[in-house]
Structure formats: structure tokens, C-alpha cells
ZAMARGU-641013 format. One record per residue (C-alpha): residue number from 1; z negated, y, x. Coordinates in Angstrom, 3 decimals, padded with zeros to 6 digits. Each point is the difference from the previous one (the first is absolute). Last residue first. Example, Ala and Ser with C-alpha at 12.3 -4.5 7.8 and 13.67 -1.06 7.14 Angstrom:
residues 2
  drenvex         z         y         x
        2  -007.140  -001.060   013.670
        1  -000.660  -003.440  -001.370
***
This chain:
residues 584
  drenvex         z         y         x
      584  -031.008  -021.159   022.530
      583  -000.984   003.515  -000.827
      582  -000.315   001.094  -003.769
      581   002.731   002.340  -000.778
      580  -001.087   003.128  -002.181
      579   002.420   002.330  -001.017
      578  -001.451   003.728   000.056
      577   002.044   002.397  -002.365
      576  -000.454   003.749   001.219
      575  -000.722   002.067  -003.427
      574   002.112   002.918  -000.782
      573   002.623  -001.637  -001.981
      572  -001.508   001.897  -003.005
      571  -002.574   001.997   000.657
      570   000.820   002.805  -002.716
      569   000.264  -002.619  -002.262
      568  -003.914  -000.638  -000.278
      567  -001.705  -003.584  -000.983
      566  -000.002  -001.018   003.645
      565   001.533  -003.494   000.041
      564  -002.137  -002.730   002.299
      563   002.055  -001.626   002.459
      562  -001.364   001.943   003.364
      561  -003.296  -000.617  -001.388
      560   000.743  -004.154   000.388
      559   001.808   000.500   003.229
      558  -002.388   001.991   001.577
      557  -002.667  -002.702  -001.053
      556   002.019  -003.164   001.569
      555   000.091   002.355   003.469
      554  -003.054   000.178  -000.168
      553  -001.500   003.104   000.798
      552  -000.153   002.029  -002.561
      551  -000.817   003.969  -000.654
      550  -000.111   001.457  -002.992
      549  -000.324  -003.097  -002.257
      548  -002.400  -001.554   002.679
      547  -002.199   002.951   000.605
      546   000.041   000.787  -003.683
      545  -001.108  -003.414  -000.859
      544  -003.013  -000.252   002.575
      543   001.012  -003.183   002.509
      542   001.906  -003.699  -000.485
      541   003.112  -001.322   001.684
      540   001.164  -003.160   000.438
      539  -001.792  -002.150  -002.281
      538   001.912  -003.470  -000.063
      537   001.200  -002.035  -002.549
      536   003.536   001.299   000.060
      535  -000.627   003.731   000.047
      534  -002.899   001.436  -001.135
      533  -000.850   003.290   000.562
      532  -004.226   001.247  -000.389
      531  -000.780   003.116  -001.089
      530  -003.428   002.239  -000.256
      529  -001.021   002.267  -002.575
      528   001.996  -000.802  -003.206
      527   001.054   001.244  -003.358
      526   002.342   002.783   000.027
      525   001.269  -002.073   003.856
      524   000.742  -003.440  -001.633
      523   001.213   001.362  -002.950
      522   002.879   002.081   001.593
      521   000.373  -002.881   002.883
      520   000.984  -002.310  -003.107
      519   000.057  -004.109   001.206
      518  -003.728  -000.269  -001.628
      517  -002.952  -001.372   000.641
      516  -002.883   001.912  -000.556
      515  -003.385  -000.965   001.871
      514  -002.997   001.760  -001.702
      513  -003.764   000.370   000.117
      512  -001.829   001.154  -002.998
      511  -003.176   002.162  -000.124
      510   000.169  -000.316  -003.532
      509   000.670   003.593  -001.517
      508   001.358   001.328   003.029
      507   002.478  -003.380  -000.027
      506   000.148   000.145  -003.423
      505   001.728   003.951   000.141
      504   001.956  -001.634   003.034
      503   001.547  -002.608  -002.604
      502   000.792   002.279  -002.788
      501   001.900   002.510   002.346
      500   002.190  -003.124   000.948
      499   000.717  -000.800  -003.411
      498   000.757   003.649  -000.967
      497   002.290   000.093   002.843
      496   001.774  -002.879  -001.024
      495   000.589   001.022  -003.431
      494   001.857   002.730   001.044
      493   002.123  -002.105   002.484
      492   000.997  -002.930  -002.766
      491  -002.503  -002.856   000.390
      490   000.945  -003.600   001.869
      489  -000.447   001.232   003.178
      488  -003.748   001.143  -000.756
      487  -002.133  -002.549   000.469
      486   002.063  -001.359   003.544
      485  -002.697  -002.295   000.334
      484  -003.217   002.084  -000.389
      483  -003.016  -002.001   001.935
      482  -003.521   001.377  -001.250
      481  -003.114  -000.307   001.734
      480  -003.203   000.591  -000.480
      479  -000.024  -001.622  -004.064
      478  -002.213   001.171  -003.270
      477   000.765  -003.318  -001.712
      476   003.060   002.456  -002.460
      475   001.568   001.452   002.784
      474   002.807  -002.603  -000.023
      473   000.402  -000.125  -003.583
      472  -000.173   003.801  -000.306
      471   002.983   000.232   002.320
      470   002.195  -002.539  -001.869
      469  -001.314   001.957  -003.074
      468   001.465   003.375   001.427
      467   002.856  -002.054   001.317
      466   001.186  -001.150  -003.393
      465  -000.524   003.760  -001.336
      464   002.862   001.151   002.764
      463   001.843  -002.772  -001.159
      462  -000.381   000.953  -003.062
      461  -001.402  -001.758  -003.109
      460   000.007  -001.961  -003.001
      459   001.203  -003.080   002.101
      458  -003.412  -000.493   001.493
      457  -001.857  -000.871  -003.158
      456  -001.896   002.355  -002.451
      455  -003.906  -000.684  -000.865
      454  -002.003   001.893   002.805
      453   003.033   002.663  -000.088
      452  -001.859   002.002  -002.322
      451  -002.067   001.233   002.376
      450   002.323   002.237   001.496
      449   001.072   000.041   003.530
      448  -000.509   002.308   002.766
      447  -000.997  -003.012   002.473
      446  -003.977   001.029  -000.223
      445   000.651   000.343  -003.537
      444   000.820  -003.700   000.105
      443  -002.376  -000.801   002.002
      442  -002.977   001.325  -002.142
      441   001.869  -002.075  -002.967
      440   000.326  -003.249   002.434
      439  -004.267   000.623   000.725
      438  -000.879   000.033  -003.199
      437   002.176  -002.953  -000.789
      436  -001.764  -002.093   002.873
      435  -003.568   001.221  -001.474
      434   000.635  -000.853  -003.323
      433   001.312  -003.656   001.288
      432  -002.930  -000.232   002.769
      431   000.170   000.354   002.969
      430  -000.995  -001.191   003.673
      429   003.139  -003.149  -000.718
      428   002.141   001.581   003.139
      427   003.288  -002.220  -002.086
      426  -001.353   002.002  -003.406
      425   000.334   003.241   002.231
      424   003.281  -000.693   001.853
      423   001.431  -000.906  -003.552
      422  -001.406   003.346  -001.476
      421   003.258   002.039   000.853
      420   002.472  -002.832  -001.019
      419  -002.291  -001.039  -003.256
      418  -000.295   003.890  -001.029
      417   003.971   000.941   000.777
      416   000.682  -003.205  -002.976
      415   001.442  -003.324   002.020
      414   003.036  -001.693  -000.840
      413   002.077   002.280   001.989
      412  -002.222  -001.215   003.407
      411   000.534   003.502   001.879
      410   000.977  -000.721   003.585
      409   004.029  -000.291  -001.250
      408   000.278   003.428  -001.570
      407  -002.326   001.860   002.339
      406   002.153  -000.701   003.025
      405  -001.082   000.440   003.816
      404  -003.840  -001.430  -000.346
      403  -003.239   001.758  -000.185
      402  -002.444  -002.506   002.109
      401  -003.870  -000.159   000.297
      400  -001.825  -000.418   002.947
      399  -003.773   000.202  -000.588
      398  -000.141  -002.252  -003.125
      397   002.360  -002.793   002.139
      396  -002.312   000.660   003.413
      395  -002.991  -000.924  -002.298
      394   001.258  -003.178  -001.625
      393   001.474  -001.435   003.124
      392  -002.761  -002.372   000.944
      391   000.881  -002.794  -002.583
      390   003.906   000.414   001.260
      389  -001.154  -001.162   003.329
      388  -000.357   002.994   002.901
      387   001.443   000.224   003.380
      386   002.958   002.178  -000.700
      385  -002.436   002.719  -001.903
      384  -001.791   000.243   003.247
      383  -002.993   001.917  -000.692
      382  -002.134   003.022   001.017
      381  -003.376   000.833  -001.312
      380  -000.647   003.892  -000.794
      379  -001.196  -000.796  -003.059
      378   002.528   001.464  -001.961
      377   002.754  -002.211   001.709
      376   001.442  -000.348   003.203
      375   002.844  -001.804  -000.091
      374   002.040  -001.493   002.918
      373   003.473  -002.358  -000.577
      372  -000.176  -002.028   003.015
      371   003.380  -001.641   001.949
      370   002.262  -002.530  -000.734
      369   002.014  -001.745  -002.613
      368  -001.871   002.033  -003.234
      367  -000.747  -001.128  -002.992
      366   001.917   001.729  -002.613
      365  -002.084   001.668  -002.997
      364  -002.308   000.760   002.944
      363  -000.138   004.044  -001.347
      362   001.194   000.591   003.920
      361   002.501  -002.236  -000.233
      360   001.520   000.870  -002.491
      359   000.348   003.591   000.793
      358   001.564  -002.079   003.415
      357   002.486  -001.407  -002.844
      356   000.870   003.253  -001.582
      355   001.155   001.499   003.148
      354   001.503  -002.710   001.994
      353   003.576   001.780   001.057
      352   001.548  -001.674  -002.621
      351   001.341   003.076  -001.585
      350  -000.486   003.462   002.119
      349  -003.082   001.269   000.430
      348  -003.089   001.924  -000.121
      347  -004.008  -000.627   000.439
      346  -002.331   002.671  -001.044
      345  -003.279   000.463   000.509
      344  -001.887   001.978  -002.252
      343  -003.653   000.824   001.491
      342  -003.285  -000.026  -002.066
      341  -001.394  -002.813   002.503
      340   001.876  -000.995   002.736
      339   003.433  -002.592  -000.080
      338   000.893  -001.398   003.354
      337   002.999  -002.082   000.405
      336   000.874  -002.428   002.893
      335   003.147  -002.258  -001.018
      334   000.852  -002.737   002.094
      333   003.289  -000.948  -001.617
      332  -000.053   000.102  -003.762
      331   003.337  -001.875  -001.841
      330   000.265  -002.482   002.845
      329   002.213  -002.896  -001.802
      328  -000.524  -002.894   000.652
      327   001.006  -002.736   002.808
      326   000.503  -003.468  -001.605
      325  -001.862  -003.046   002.669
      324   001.842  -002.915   000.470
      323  -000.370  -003.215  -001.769
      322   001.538  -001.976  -002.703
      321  -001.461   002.144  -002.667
      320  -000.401   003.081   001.894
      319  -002.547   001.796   000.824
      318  -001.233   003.042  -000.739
      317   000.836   003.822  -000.275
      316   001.126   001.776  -003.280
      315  -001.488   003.040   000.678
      314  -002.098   001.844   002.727
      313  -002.348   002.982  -000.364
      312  -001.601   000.663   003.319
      311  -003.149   002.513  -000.142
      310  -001.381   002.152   003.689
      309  -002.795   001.015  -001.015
      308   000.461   001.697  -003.717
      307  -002.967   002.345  -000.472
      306  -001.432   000.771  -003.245
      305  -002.854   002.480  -000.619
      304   000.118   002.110   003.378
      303  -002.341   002.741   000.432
      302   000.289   003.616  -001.718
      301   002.534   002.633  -001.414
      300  -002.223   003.534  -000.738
      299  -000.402   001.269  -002.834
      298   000.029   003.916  -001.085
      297   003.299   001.057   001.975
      296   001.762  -003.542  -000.426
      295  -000.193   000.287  -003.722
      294   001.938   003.624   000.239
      293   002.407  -001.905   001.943
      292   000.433  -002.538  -002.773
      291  -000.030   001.641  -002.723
      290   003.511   002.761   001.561
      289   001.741  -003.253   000.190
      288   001.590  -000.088   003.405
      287   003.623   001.756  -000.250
      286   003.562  -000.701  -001.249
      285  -001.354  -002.356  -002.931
      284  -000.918   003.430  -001.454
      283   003.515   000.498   000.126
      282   001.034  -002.563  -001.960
      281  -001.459   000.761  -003.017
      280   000.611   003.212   000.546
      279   003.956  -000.602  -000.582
      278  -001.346  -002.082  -003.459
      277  -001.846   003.169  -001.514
      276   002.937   001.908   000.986
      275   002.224  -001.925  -001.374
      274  -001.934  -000.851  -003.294
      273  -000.588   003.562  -000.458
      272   003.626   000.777  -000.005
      271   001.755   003.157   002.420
      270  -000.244  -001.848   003.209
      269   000.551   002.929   003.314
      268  -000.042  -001.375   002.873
      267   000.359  -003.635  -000.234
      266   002.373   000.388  -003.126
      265   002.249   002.641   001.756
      264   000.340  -001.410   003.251
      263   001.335  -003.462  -002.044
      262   002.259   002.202  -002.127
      261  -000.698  -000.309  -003.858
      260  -001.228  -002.113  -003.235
      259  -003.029   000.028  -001.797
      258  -001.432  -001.812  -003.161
      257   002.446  -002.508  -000.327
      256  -001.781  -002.382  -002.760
      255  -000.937  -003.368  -000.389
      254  -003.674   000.463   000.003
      253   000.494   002.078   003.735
      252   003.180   000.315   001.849
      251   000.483   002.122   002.645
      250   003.879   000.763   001.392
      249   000.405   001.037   003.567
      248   003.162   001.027   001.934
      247   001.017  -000.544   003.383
      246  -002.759  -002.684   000.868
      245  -000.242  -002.060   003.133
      244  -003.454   000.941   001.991
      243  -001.406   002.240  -002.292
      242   000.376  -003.199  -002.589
      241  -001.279  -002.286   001.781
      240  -003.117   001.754   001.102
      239  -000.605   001.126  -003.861
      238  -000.564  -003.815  -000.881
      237   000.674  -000.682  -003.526
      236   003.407  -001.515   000.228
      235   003.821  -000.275  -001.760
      234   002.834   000.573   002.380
      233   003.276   000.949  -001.597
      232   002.792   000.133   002.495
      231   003.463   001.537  -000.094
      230   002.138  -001.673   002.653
      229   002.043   002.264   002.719
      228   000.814  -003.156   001.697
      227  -000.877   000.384   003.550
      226  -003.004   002.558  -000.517
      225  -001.708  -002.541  -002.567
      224   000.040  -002.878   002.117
      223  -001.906   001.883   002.305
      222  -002.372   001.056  -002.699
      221  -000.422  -003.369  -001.317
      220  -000.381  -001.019   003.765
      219  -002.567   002.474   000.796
      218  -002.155  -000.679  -002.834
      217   000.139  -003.455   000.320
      216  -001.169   000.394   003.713
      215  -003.120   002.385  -001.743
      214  -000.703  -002.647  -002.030
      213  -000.391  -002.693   002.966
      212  -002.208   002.482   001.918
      211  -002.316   000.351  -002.877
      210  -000.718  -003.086  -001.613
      209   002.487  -001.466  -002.945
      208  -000.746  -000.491  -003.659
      207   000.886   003.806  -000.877
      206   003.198  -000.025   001.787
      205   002.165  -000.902  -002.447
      204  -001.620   002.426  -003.245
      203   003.413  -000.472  -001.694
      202   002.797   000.724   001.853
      201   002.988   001.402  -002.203
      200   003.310   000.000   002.265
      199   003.153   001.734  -001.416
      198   003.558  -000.139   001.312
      197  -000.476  -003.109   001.159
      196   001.586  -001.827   002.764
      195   000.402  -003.580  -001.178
      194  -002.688  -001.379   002.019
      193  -002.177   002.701  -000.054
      192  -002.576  -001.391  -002.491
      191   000.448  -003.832   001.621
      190  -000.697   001.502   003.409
      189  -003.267   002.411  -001.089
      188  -001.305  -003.736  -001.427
      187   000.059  -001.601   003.086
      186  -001.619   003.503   001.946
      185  -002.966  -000.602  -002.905
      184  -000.204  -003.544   001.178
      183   000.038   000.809   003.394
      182  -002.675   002.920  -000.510
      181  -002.014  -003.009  -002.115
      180   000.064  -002.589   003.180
      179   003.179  -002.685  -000.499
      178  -000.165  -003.702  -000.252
      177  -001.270   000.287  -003.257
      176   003.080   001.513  -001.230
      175   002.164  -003.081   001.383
      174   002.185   000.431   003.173
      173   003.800  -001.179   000.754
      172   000.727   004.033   000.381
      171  -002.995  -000.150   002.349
      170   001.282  -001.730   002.855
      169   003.536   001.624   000.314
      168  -001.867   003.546  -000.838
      167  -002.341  -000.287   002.810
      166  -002.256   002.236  -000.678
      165   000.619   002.256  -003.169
      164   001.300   003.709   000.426
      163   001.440   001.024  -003.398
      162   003.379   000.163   001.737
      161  -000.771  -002.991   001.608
      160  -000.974  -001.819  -003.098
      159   003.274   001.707  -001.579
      158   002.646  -001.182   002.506
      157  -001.360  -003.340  -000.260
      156   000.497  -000.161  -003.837
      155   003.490   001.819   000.297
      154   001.223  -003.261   002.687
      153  -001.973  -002.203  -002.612
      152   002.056   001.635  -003.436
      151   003.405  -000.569   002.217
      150  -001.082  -003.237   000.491
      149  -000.795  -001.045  -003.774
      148   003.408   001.537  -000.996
      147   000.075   003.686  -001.106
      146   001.011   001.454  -003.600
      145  -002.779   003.025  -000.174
      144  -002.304   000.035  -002.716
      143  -001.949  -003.063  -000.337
      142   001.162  -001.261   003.573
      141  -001.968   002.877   001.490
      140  -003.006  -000.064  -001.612
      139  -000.059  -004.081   000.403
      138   000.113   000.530   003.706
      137  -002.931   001.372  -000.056
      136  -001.745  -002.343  -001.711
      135   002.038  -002.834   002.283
      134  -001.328   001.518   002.762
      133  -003.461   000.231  -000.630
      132  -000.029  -003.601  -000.788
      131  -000.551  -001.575  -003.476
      130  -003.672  -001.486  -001.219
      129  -002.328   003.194   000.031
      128   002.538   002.093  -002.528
      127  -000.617   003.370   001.534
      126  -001.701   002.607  -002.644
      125  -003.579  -001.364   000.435
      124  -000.087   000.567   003.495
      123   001.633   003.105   000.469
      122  -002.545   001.684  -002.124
      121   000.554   003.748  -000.542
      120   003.645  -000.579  -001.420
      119   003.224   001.241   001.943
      118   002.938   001.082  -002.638
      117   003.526   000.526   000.255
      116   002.327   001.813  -002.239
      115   003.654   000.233   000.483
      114   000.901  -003.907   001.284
      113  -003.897  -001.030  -000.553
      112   000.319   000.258  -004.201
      111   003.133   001.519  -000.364
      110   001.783  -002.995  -000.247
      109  -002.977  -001.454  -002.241
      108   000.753   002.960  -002.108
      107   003.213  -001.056  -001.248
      106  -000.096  -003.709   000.244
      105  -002.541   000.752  -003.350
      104  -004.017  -001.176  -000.269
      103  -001.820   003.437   000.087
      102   003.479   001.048  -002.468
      101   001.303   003.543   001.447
      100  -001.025   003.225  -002.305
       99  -003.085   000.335   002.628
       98   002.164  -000.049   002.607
       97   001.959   002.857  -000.810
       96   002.926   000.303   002.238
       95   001.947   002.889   001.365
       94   003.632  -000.023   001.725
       93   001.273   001.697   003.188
       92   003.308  -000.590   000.735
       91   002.031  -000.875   003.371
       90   003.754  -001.439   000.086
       89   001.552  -002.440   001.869
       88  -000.135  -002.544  -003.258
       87  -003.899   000.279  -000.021
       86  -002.431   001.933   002.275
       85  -003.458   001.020  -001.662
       84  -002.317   002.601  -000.040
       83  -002.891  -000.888  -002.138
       82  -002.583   002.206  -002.278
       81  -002.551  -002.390  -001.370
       80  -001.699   001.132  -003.053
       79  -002.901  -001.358  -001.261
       78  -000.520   001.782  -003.569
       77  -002.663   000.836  -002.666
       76  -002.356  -002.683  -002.949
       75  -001.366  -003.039  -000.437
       74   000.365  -001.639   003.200
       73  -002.127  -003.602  -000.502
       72  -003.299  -001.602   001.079
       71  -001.803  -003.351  -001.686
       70   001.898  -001.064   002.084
       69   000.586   000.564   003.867
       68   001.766   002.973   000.488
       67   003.688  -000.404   001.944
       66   001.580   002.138  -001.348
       65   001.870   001.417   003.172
       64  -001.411   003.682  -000.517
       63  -002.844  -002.093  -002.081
       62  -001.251  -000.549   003.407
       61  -000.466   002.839   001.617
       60  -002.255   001.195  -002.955
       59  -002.111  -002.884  -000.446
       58  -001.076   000.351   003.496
       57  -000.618   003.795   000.107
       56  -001.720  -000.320  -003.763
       55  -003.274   001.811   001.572
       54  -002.115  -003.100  -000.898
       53  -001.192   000.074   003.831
       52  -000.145   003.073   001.471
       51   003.489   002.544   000.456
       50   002.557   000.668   002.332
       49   003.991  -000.638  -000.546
       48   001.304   001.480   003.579
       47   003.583   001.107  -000.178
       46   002.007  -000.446   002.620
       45   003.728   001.166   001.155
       44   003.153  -000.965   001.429
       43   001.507  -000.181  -003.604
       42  -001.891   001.524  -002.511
       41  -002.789  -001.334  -002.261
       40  -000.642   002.069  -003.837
       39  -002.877  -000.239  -001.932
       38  -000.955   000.191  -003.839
       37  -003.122  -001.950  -001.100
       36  -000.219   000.316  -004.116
       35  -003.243  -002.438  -000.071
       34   000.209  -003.044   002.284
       33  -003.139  -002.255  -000.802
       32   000.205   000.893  -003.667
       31  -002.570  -002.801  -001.875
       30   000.792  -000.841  -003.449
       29  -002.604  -001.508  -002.203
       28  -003.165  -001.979   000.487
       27   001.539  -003.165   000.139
       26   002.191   001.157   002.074
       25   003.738   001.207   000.568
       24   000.426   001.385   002.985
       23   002.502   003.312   000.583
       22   002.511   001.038   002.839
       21   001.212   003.667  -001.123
       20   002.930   001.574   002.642
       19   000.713   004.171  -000.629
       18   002.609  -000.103   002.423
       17   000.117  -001.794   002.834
       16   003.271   000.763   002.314
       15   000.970  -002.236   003.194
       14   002.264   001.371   002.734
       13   000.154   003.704  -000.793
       12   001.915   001.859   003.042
       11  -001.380   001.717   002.827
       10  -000.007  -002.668   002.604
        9   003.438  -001.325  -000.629
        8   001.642   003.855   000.331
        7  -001.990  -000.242   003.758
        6   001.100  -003.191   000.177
        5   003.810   000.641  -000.189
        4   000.149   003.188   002.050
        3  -002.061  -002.120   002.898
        2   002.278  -002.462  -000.149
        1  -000.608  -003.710  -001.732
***
């Protein structure tokens, strides 16, 4: 394409929304989940769908290609897709309304990948587990383009390198589960742009994936981008992302468009309540929680509570049954941890680097390979945890209590709030059944909640609510120590500062000790005094959080800040990218 050529490209109208209704049908009546959204995508450019949880972002994108799962259905406005086609030596432009095309019709199946391509959040779930990643790719080119089965491998290839996958000759013969999540996601990016789209909708893709490998699918989406002049609609809630990529911003909230404008302009200047309200949101994550410094002022941090000496996790070692020895897996390699008392520790990330299973360890839920897991408790008498029989762990499991990553799946459904809150209590067996509910109502204010929600079950609320009540559960035998595993990546980023706020108010309250484990730096350093970086196992760097954020040593470390998006456009392209490569 010349420069003349693009530049026309880049300013026209690719894809055209106007005034789109998506509606439920329920029990309870009709539910709008896209109310009158009108938006427009251009070629070259990106517009940034933003919006918490329920927004109607999701629904949205895909009724553009109708492809709502029932009880959902357009009721109501236009998709249309401008093309510029070639036919008969001639070039046209035509216009197509998706929405008037039948979901199930030849006709917008060709469009469907060909014109219109679209990358779902969880790569996992949308590859078919039992065919190769080559012959799913493959398949989106043979569906719309009339290419033998070679031709379609030769293309195949060509795309894994062009999305950057190892060994492309090896892999293309690969299964899904043979591949990490940023391969999967870079798997799926192939079969999207296999037939050159003019349009690209990505749906929340790199919200399942650490830092460093979203900010490589970043890149290449955007590289990608810049060679084929492709309009792209990227749906997300995190403000980092979208500084980092966005040309345009739309911001959705209860199904509705509420603002629309220039990237610059939105950060700088938001004109809706909700986008302002949601822009400091994420600010405040910018900086140490205001709580907990002036905390630190008036109380001091004190001894160690729980120290890890030097814990091995291993799995899936043994022997075999006609002999040999079966070498594990090392999840948690030598750790040494201290946690003091009143202090937040945290302990960041990426996926699989051992995280949740040394919080494990330290709770004893997994008994340990190697190593002492130290407590001292309220007597001043200090215990390895590791050491003990499950008779002798009664204490150290009321003094170290657990808030776990997703509130939908910790809360047992079948149980009423009261019963999930007061289980601890009746498990304790000190009180009574008047006394137990007394003390679930008192924690329920504690958590912001209302008493009525002794009698109503898990699915009536939030998952901002389902925390609270994960939360009060945990605090509920008056615990030391609590261990947050990644509490808050499941909540929308106004929710999650309210969370987080909620658990330092306890922690003045109680006299709580916390280690939060999470793969967010922004949470990690709101909430936390001290750091300490995983990275395959192993503890390689730990020190006060502002130290290490500001300034780090390892080389692992830089790379993981270096990776993190800085939710403000004016520092765009700014940031130096450190790669790490682990020595040999």
C-alpha cells in the first residue's frame, strides 16, 4: 500500500455501529445489556472499549458478528461494514449490514474471519483441544480462500513466525496444551489474521496472561497493525493498556456509551462521572495507599511471625512401577521469607512462578519437601508448622487464615452468607449458636455489608460483596496472619481499591499481619511494605517496595517493571523494555 493510499485508508470508516440494542430475555423480564451504543472503528486505528464487569463491552462486540449466546438477541440498530472491493478489474466500495444477514447464512460466515476477525480472552477454551494448531489455522484459511492443504501449511508457518512462535516447524504439529497461555493467545492472534482482516475485535486477550507476555502481545497486535492498516477494537478494563495502545476511547457502563473522545483528551480531561471516578481509580493504585503510611507513623512494624527457612515444594516425584525413581516437579526452590508483625509483605509474579503454592505452604495446606515453616504465635513460642501432625495444627490454621483469588468459586453456593461466615466459628466449637450469629452480623458490618445478607446465598451478590464475606470468613476466629491470594484480581479496578482499603482498615483494627499475593505491581505497592519477586520457584529479589519498584536489581525484576503499562498517554513508548534471559 503507498503512503497516499494508507493515509486515505486510515481516515476512512471501516466498521459503523449505530444505535445497536442486545437484550435477555428472563424470567424476570427483559434485560438491555447493549442499550443504543453508537461507535465508529477506522482503518489503521484503535479504539479502546473500557468499562467494569457487566458494562455490556463483551456482549457488544459480539452481537457485531451475532454471535450472542441465547437467551441473547439484536433487537434493534445497524452493523455496517464498509468494504472496498476489486471485482471484474474494477474497484467499488459497497456497505453491509450484518445485523440484516442470517446468524446461520454462507453470507456472513464469509465475513465472519475473512472481513471481521475476532481474538477471545481465553485462548484455551476457544481452541478445539483434540486437533493441531496447524490444522486450526489452516482451517481459517481453507474456509475462505480456495488453497490446497499445502498451500494452507506453507501460510500456517508463515503466520506462527509472523506472530513469533518458537520453532514454527515443531509447533505447527502441536496440541493447545502443549503450548504456555502467551503461546496460546499468539495461536489464536494467527487464526484471526489469517485471512488479512480489515477489522480485528480483541476481546479482553491479554487479561489471562502475566505482564511481560501481555505487553509482547501488545507489541505484535500493534505491529501487525502498522503493516496492514487494520482497524482494531480492543475491549479491556485496565487503564495501562489502554494509554499504551489506544487512539480513541469509548466507555461503556450498564450497556451504555457514556463517553467517547481522543485518548489525550479522555485521560486529561474526562467529561462523565463514571470516567473520572474510574481514571482515579487507577491512579490511586499509582502511589502507596495514603492508610497505610499514616498507619506506619503511629505503629511501628515488629518481630517476625512466619518465617519460611529455606521450603522445597516438589510434585509428582516417586518411583516407578517397575523401578526407577520419577523426578518432580520443583514448584518452590529454597525459599527464605520473613513475614513481621503488622507488616504487608508482598510476593509478585508471573504464572507458575510458585506463588500460590509457597502461600500454601506456609498455611501447611501442602506439606512441605524441605525446609521449616516458623511461627511464632501469641505466646511468644515459636513453631515449625512443617513438623507438626494434623492434630497439632489447630492453632496455626485459626492464626493463618486464607482469602482466596475468586469469590465466585470459594463461596459454597449452597450455603446462606451466615453458614459460610460462621463455619470457621461452629468448626472453632468456643460458641454457641446465638453467639456464632452474633458474631457473623458484627462481621458483617465489619465487611460493609448489611445484615440482611445472613439469609441470602452467594449468587445474590457482587463480586466485590463476595470478597467482603470471603474476607469476613477469614477474619472471622480473630486470626495473626492473613495470606491474600491475588484477592483482588478478580474485582473491576474501583472495586479493588475499596477491597484493599477494607483490608488495612482490619489490619489497624486487628493487629493483622499480611502477605498479598498477587501478579499486579499497582496492588502490590498501594498495599504493601516490603516485596519479595518470584521467579520460577525461587526468591530472587526481596527489599522495601518502593526501593525495589524504583530501583531493582535483578535483572528478572527490571524486566517485570519494565513490562508494566503506565496508565498515562503522554508516556507512551517512553518506557525502556528489559527482556529477561535466564543464563545457562
Amino acid at each position: 500500500m503507498t503512503a497516499m493510499a494508507k493515509t486515505a485508508a486510515t481516515n476512512s470508516t471501516v466498521l459503523e455501529l449505530r444505535n445497536l440494542i442486545t437484550e435477555f430475555v428472563t424470567q424476570r423480564g427483559t434485560f438491555r445489556a447493549v442499550d443504543d451504543v453508537s461507535l465508529e472503528l477506522h482503518a489503521g486505528k484503535t479504539l479502546c472499549v473500557v468499562g467494569e464487569s457487566g458494562s455490556g463491552k463483551s456482549v457488544m462486540s459480539r452481537s457485531i458478528l451475532q454471535i450472542v449466546d441465547p437467551p441473547g438477541r439484536v433487537t434493534g440498530g445497524q452493523a455496517l461494514l464498509h468494504r472496498h472491493r476489486t471485482a471484474r478489474g474494477s474497484d467499488f466500495d459497497e456497505t453491509i449490514d450484518l445485523l440484516q444477514l442470517d446468524p446461520k447464512s454462507k453470507a456472513i460466515r464469509n465475513l465472519r474471519g475473512r472481513d471481521i476477525a475476532m481474538i477471545f480472552q481465553e485462548p484455551m477454551s476457544s481452541l478445539s483441544p483434540v486437533h493441531r494448531i496447524g490444522d486450526q489455522v489452516g482451517e481459517a484459511i481453507r474456509l475462505h480462500e480456495a488453497v490446497s492443504k499445502k498451500e494452507a501449511r506453507e501460510r500456517t508457518l508463515e503466520l506462527l513466525r509472523k506472530v513469533e512462535i518458537p520453532n514454527p516447524g515443531k509447533a505447527i504439529d502441536q496440541f493447545p496444551f502443549e503450548f504456555s497461555g502467551g503461546m496460546r493467545q499468539r495461536a489464536m492472534i494467527a487464526m484471526a489474521l489469517a485471512c488479512n482482516p480489515t477489522v480485528l475485535i480483541a476481546d479482553e486477550p491479554t487479561t489471562a496472561l502475566d505482564v511481560t507476555i501481555q505487553a509482547e502481545i501488545l507489541d505484535l497486535i500493534r505491529s501487525i497493525q502498522d503493516e496492514s492498516d487494520m482497524a482494531v477494537m480492543f475491549i479491556t478494563h485496565d487503564m495501562g493498556v489502554v494509554a499504551e495502545i489506544a487512539d480513541e476511547i469509548a466507555v461503556m457502563r450498564f450497556g451504555k456509551v457514556v463517553e467517547t473522545g481522543d485518548v489525550y483528551e479522555i485521560f486529561e480531561k474526562p467529561q462523565h462521572p463514571y470516567t473520572q471516578r474510574l481514571l482515579n481509580s487507577v491512579r490511586e493504585l499509582d502511589h502507596p495507599s495514603a492508610r497505610r503510611l499514616e498507619m506506619r507513623e503511629t505503629r511501628a512494624i515488629g518481630e517476625p511471625i512466619l518465617v519460611s527457612d529455606g521450603i522445597t515444594k516438589v510434585f509428582g516425584s516417586g518411583k516407578r512401577w517397575f523401578g526407577g525413581e520419577v523426578k518432580g516437579f520443583k514448584a518452590v526452590n529454597t525459599a527464605n521469607l520473613e513475614l513481621r508483625k503488622g507488616e504487608n509483605l508482598g510476593v509478585v509474579g508471573e504464572s507458575g512462578s510458585g506463588k500460590t503454592t509457597l502461600g500454601r505452604c506456609l498455611q501447611r495446606v501442602y506439606e512441605v519437601t524441605d525446609g521449616r515453616v516458623l511461627y511464632t504465635n501469641e505466646a511468644g513460642q515459636e513453631r515449625d508448622i512443617a513438623g507438626l501432625t494434623e492434630d497439632q495444627l489447630a492453632e496455626p490454621w485459626r492464626d493463618i487464615r486464607t482469602v482466596f483469588q475468586d469469590p465466585f468459586s470459594s463461596l459454597n453456593p449452597r450455603m446462606t452468607i451466615g453458614q459460610i461466615i460462621g463455619e470457621p466459628l461452629v468448626v472453632e466449637g468456643k460458641l454457641t449458636g446465638q453467639q456464632i450469629r452474633d458474631r457473623v452480623h458484627e462481621l458483617l458490618e465489619l465487611v460493609g455489608l448489611p445484615a440482611s445478607a445472613y439469609m441470602r446465598y452467594p449468587h445474590a451478590f457482587s463480586g466485590g460483596q463476595r470478597q467482603r464475606v470471603s474476607i469476613a470468613r477469614a477474619i472471622a476466629p480473630n486470626p495473626r496472619v492473613i495470606i491474600a491470594d491475588e484477592a483482588t484480581s478478580a474485582l473491576d479496578v474501583s472495586i479493588r481499591t475499596q477491597v484493599l482499603d477494607l483490608l488495612l482498615d482490619l489490619q489497624k483494627r486487628f493487629d493483622l499481619s499480611f502477605i498479598l499475593i498477587s501478579h499486579d505491581i499497582a496492588v502490590i505497592r498501594y498495599f504493601c511494605d516490603r516485596i519479595a519477586v518470584m521467579y520460577r520457584g525461587q526468591i530472587v529479589e526481596t527489599g522495601d517496595t518502593e526501593t525495589v519498584c524504583q530501583k531493582p536489581q535483578h535483572a528478572y525484576t527490571q524486566s517485570l517493571l519494565s513490562a508494566v503499562p503506565v496508565a498515562d498517554p503522554r508516556v507512551r513508548g517512553q518506557k525502556q523494555r528489559v527482556r529477561y534471559q535466564e543464563a545457562t
